[in-house]
Structures are given as C-alpha cells and as structure tokens.
N, C-alpha and C positions, 0 to 999 in steps of 0.2 A: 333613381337615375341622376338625379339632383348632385349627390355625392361624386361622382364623374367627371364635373366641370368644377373650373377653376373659374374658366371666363366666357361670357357671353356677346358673340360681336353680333352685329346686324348690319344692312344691307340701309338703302337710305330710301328712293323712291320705290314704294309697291310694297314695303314694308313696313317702315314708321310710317311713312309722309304720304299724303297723293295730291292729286293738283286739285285746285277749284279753278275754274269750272274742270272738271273729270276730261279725259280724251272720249269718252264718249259723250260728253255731254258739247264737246266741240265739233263729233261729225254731226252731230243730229243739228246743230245750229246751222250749219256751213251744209248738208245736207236739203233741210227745209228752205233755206235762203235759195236754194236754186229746182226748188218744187219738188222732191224728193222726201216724203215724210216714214219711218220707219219706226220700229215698233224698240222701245230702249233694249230692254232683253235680247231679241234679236240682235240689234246692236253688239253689246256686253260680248255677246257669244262670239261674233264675228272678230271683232278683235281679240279675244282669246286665241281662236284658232289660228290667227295669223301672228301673236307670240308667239307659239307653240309651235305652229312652221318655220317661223324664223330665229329660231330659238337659238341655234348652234352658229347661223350669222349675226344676231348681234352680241354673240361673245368674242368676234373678231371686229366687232368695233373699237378704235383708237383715239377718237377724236377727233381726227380728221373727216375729210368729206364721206357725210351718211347720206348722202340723196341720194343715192343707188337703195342704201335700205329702205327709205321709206316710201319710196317711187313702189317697191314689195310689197310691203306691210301694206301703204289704201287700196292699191288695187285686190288683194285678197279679203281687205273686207268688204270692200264697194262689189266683187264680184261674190260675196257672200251671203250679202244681205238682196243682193240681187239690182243693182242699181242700174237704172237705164237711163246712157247720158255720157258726159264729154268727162272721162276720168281723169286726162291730163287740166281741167281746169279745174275740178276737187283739189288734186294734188298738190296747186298751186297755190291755192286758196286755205287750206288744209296746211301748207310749209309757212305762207307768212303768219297764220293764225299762230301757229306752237311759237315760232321765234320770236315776235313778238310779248307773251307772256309768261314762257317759261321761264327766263332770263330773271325774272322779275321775285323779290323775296315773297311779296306777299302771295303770291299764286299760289305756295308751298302750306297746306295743312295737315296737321297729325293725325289720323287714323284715331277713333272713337275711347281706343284701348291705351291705344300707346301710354301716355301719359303714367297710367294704374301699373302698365304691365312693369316699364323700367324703374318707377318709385320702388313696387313689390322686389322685385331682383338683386335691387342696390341694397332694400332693408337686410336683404335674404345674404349678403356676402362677398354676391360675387362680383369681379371686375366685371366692367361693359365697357365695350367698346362699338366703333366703328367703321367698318371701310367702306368705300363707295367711289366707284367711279363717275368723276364729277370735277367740277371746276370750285373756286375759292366758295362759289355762292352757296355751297351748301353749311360751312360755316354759319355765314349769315342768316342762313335760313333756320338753321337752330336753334342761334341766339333767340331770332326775333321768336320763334317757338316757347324759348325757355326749357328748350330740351338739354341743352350744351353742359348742364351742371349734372347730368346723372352722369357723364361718359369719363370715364377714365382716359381715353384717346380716340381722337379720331382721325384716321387716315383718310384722305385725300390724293386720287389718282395723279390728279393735274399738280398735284404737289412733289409726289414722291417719284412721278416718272414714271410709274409701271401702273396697268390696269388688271383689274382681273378679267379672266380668268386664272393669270400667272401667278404658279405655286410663290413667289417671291414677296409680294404684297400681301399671303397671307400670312407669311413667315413673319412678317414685321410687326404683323399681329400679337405674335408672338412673343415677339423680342417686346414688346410695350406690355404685354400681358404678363410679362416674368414667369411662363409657365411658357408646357411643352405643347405642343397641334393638338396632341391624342386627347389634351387635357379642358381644349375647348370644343366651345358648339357657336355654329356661325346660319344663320339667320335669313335668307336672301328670298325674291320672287322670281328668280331667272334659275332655270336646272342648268345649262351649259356654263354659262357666268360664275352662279354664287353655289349651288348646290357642288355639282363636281368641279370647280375650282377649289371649292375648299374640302374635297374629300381628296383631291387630289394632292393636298398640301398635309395632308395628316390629320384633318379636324374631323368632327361629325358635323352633320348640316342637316337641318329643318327647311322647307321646303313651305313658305305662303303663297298660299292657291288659291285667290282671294274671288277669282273668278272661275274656278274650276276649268282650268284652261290646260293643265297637264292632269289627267284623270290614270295616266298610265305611266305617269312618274315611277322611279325605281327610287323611291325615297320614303321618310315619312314627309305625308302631306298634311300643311294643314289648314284651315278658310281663315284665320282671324291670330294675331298674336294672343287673344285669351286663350287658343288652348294648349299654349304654351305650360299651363298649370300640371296637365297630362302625362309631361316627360319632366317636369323639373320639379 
C-alpha cells in the first residue's frame, strides 16, 4: 500500500498532540470539585459519544463563537455519565477551565508514538505534512515539541483563510506536496472534518479512534498512529 502515497498529511489535535491535563481529566477535576465523583472510563466513553453526536456540527465550526457547541457537547456527557446537579454552572466552570489552558504551548503533548511513527515515515521517503485548523499557536507548539523539523509544510487554518472540511485547504496540500490528492493519505480524528473532508478532496484517509468513539465509521479505523505500519 506504501507504494500509493507520495505524501502523508496529519491532522494536529487527537492525532499527534493531546492536551495535559486530558479533557477528561478536566471534567473529573471540575466534576469532583462540586461532589460529583465518576468512574474515568465511564468518563472516556461519555465524551466519545458526544464527539460522535456532534461530529457533523463541529465540522461547521469557523472560529467564531462555539458556545452553542459546547453548551452540546457537556451536557451530553453530564447527562451521560448520569450527572445530578446545576449543568449551566459545569458549563461555565468547564468554559473558563479550557480557555484558560488551551491557549497556552505547554498544555500541548505528543502522543507516545508520534515522535517514532514521523522519524520512521520521513526515513521511509515520503513528504509529511500538515493541516489543522487552528490559530498561529500550533506553530509554536511544535516547535517547542521539536516535531516542526520532520514536516515538509504546515498548513494553518487561521492563516490561509479556509478551514476544513473545505475541499480547498486540502488541495493546498497538495499544491506543497508537488503531487496529485489521489496520491496522498491524510490522517485526522474527526470523520466529518478530516476523514470526508479529505476524501472529499480526492485523498484516502485513515481514521484515529483513539477512544473508540466512531465503532461504525465507514472508514479504515484505527486506535493509535503505530498501526499505521499495517497500511504503509
């Protein structure tokens, strides 16, 4: 299958990166802090499912105002896990907790693999890139990673004007990769976003399901960038 690709892009948060402390390791704190203790796994599950419901709206995310979304997303997992209690003051508590941290480089670390899997890829040939919808700070977060020297380019939403889903940002992929769509394979943890965004644009697309949270995906799925060895 290896033979196939020219170039390998990837998605940024839920596939290289995740946060420290974890979004679940933020409800269970903000959770416990108001007498509510829950079981992690239950957790995990719960916000899965409320990825996966809300899967096709935050591919219609732009940047602009997402309190609509996430006012969605806790309540499906507060009423998942079964929470008994004042949801509008999670939510709020829950909204300054993310903005507060997210924002921030350090909060940003690489997945166990990452590091092996894009060393292995670059030795093996082929261009890597990156798109990502996101502001400059992914950049930075990179750098301070030390990931920013395997990529041949990385695209940035808040730079180029266009977000994905739109066939147009994966075409630029394209255009930086000196090859055609059919000729890469693109990377992502969002199936409305990154999966058919980029089949949409002509590529193939691998599909990390790091929480088993799309089990009925119409893709290949798969729990961890190592088993990326399986197709490439």
């Amino acid at each position: 299958m290896s033979e196939e690709f020219d170039a390998i892009v990837f998605d940024v948060g839920g596939t290289l990166l995740d946060m420290k402390p974890t979004r679940a390791e933020v409800f269970a704190e903000v959770l416990l802090a108001n007498g509510f203790k829950v079981d992690r796994a239950k957790l995990v599950k719960a916000i899965g499912t409320a990825d996966r419901t809300l899967d096709r709206e935050f591919a219609k995310l732009d940047g602009g105002d997402d309190s609509g979304y996430w006012m969605k997303f806790d309540r499906i997992v507060l009423e998942d896990i079964g929470f008994v209690g004042d949801p509008s003051h999670i939510y709020h508590v829950l909204t300054e907790k993310f903005k507060g941290f997210m924002p921030m480089v350090e909060t940003w670390v690489d997945y166990p693999e990452t590091k092996d899997i894009l060393q292995e890829l670059r030795k093996r040939g082929f261009t890597l890139g990156v798109i990502s919808n996101a502001t400059e700070l992914v950049n930075r977060v990179l750098d301070n990673l030390d990931l920013t020297k395997n990529f041949d380019f990385v695209i940035v939403s808040d730079e180029v004007g266009v977000n994905k889903p739109s066939a147009e940002i994966f075409k630029m992929a394209a255009v930086k990769a000196r090859t055609s769509p059919n000729r890469m394979l693109y990377i992502g943890d969002r199936v409305s976003t990154d999966v058919k965004g980029a089949v949409d644009a002509g590529m193939n697309a691998i599909l990390v399901d790091r929480a088993d949270a799309y089990p009925d995906a119409d893709c290949i799925r798969i729990r961890d960038l190592n088993y990326l060895r399986l197709f490439l």
